[in-house]
SEGU-745454 format. One record per atom (N, C-alpha, C): residue number from 1; residue in three letters; atom name; x negated, y negated, z. Coordinates in steps of 0.1 Angstrom, whole numbers. Atoms other than C-alpha are relative to their C-alpha. Layout:
// residues N
ATOM   resi   resn   name       u       v       w
ATOM    NUM    ala     CA       X       Y       Z
...
***
This chain:
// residues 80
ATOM   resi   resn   name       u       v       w
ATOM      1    unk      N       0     -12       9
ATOM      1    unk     CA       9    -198       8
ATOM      1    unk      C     -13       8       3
ATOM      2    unk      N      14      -7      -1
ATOM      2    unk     CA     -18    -171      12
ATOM      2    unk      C       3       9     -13
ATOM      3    unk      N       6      -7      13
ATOM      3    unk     CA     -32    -150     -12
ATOM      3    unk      C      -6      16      -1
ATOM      4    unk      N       4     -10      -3
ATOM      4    unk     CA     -42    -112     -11
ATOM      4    unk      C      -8       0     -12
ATOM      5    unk      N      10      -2      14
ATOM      5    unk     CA     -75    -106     -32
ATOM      5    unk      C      -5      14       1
ATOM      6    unk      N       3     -17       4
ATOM      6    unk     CA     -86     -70     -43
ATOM      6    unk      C      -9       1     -11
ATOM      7    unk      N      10      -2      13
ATOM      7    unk     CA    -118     -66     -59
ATOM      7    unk      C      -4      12      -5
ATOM      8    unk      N       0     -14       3
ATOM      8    unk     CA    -120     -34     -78
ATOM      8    unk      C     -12       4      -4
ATOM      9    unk      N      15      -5       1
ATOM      9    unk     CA    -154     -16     -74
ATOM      9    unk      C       2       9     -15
ATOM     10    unk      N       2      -8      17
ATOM     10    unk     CA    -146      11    -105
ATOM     10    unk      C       6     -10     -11
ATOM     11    unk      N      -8       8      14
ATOM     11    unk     CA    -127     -16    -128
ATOM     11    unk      C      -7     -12       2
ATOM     12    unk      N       3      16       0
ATOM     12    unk     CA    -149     -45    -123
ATOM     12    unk      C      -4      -8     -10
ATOM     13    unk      N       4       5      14
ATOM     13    unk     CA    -161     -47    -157
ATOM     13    unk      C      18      -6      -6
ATOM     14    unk      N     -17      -2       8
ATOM     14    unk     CA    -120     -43    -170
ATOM     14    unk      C       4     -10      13
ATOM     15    unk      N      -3      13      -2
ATOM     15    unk     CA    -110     -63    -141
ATOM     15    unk      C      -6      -5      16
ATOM     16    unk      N       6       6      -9
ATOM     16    unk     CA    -124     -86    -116
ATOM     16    unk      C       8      -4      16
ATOM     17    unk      N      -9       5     -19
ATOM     17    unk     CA     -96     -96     -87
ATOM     17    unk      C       9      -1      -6
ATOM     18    unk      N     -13      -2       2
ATOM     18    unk     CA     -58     -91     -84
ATOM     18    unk      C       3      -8       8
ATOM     19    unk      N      -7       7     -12
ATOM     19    unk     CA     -44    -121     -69
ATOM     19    unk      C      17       1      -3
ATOM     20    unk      N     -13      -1      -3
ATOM     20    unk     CA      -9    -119     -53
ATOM     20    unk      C       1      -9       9
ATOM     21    unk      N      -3       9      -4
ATOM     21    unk     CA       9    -148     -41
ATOM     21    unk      C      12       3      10
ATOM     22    unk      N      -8      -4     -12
ATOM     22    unk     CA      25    -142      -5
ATOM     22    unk      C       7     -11      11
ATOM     23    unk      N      -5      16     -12
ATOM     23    unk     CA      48    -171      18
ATOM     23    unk      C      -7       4      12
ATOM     24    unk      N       7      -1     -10
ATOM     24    unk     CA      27    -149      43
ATOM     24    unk      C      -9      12      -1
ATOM     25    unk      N       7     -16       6
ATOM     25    unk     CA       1    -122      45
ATOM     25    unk      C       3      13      -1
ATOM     26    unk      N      -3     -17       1
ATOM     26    unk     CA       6     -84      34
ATOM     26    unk      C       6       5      15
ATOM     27    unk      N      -2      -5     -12
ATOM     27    unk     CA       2     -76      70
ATOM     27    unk      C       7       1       9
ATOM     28    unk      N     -11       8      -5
ATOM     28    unk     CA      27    -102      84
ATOM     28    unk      C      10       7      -5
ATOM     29    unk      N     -13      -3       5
ATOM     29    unk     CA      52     -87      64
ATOM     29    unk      C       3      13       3
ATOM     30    unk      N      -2     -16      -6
ATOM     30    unk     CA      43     -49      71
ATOM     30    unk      C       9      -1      15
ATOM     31    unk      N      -4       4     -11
ATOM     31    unk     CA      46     -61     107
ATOM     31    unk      C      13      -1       6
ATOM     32    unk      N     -10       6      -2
ATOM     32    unk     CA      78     -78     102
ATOM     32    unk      C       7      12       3
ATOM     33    unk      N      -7      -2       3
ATOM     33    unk     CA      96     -51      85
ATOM     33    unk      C      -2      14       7
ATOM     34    unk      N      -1     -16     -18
ATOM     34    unk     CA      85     -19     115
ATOM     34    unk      C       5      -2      11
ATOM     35    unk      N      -2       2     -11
ATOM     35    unk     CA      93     -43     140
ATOM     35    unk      C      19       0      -5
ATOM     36    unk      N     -21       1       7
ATOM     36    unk     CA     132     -49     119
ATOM     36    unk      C       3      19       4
ATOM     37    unk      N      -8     -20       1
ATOM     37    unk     CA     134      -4     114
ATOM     37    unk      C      -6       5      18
ATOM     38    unk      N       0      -6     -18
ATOM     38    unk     CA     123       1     153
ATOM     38    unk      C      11     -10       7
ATOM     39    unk      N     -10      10      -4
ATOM     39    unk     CA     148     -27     163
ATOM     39    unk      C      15       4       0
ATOM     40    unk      N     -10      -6       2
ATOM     40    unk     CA     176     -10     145
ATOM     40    unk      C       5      14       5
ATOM     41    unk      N       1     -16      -5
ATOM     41    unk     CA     164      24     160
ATOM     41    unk      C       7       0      13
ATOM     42    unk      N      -1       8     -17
ATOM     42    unk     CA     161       7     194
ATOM     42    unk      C      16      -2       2
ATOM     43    unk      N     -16       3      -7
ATOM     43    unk     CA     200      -6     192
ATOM     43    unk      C       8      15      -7
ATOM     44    unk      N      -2     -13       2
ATOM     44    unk     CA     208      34     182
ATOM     44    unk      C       5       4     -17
ATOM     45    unk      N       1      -5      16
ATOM     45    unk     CA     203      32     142
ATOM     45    unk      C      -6       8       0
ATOM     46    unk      N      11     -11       6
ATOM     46    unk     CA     183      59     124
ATOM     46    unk      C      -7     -10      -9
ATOM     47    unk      N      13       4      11
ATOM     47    unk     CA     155      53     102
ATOM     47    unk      C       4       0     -13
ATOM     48    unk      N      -1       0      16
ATOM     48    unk     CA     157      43      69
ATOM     48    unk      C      -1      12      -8
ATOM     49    unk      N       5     -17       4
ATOM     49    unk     CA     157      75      48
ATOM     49    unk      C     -12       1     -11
ATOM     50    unk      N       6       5      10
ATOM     50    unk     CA     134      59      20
ATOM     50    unk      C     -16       3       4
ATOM     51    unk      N      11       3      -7
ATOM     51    unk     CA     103      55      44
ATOM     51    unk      C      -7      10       1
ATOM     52    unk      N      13     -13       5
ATOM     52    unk     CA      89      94      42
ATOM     52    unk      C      -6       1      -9
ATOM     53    unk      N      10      -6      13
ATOM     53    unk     CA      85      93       7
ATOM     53    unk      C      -7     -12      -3
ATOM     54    unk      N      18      10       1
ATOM     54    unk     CA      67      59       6
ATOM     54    unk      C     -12       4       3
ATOM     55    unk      N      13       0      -3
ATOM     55    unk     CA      45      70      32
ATOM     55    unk      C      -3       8      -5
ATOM     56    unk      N      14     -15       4
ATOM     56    unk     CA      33     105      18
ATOM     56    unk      C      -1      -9     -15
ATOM     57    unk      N       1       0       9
ATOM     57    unk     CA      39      91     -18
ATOM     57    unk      C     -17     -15       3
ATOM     58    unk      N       8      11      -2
ATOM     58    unk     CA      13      58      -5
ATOM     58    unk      C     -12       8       5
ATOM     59    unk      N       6      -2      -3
ATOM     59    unk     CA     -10      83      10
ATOM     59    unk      C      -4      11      -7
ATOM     60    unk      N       4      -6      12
ATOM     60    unk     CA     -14     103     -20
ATOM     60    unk      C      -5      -6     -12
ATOM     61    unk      N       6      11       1
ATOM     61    unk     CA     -24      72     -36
ATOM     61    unk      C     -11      -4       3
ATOM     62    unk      N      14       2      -7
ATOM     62    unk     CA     -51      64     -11
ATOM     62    unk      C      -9      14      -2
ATOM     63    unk      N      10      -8       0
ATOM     63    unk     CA     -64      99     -15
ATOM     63    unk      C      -5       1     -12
ATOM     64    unk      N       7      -1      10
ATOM     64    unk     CA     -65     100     -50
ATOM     64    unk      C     -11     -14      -4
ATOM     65    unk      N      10       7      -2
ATOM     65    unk     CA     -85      68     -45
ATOM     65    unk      C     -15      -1       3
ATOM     66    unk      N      13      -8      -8
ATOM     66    unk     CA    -112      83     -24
ATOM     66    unk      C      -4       4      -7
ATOM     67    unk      N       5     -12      12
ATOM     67    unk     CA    -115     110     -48
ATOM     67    unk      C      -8      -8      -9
ATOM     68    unk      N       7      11       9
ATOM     68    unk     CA    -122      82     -73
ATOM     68    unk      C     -14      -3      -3
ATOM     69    unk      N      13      10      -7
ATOM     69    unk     CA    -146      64     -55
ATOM     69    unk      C     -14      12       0
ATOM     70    unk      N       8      -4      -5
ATOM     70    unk     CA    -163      96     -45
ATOM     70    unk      C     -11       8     -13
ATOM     71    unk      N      -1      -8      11
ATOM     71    unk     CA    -164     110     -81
ATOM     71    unk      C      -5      -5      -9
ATOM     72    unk      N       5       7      12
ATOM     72    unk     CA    -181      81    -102
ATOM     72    unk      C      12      -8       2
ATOM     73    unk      N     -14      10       8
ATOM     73    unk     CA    -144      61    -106
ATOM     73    unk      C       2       9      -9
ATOM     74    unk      N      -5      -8       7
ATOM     74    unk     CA    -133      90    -127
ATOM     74    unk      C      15       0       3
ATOM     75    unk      N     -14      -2       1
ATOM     75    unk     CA     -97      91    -135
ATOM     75    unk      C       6      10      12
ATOM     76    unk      N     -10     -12      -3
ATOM     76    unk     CA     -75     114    -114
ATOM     76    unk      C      10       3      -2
ATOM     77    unk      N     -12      -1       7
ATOM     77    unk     CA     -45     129    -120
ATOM     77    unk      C      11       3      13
ATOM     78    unk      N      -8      -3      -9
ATOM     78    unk     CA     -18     129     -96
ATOM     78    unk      C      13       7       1
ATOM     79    unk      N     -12      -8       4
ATOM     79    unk     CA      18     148     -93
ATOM     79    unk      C       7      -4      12
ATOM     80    unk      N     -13       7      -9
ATOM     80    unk     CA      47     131     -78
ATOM     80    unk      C       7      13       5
***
């Protein structure tokens, strides 16, 4: 079993580490599941249709994170 730990620089008082319990790492599994949707492409599938709005919705995420970080850890406010 591995373990993904995340220590939160603005919430460390409120909280200290997010453990998540994985049969294999985060990464292993990212891995897995680009090598499965290029596999399916590869034998003349299309792409999942799901997978645009993860990524902008996950990289709107990380930015409002930055911002965060860059801003004190001040709240931000985001718009889906």
């Amino acid at each position: 079993m591995y373990c993904d730990l995340l220590e939160e620089r603005c919430y460390s008082s409120y909280l200290k580490c997010l453990q998540v319990s994985l049969d294999v790492p985060q990464e292993v599994r990212m891995w897995e599941d680009f090598a499965d949707c290029s596999k399916a492409i590869k034998d003349g599938g299309k792409p999942e249709k799901h997978w645009p709005t993860i990524a902008m919705l996950t990289q709107k995420v990380v930015c409002a994170v930055e911002q965060s970080a860059s801003d004190g850890c001040k709240t931000k406010k985001m718009q889906w």
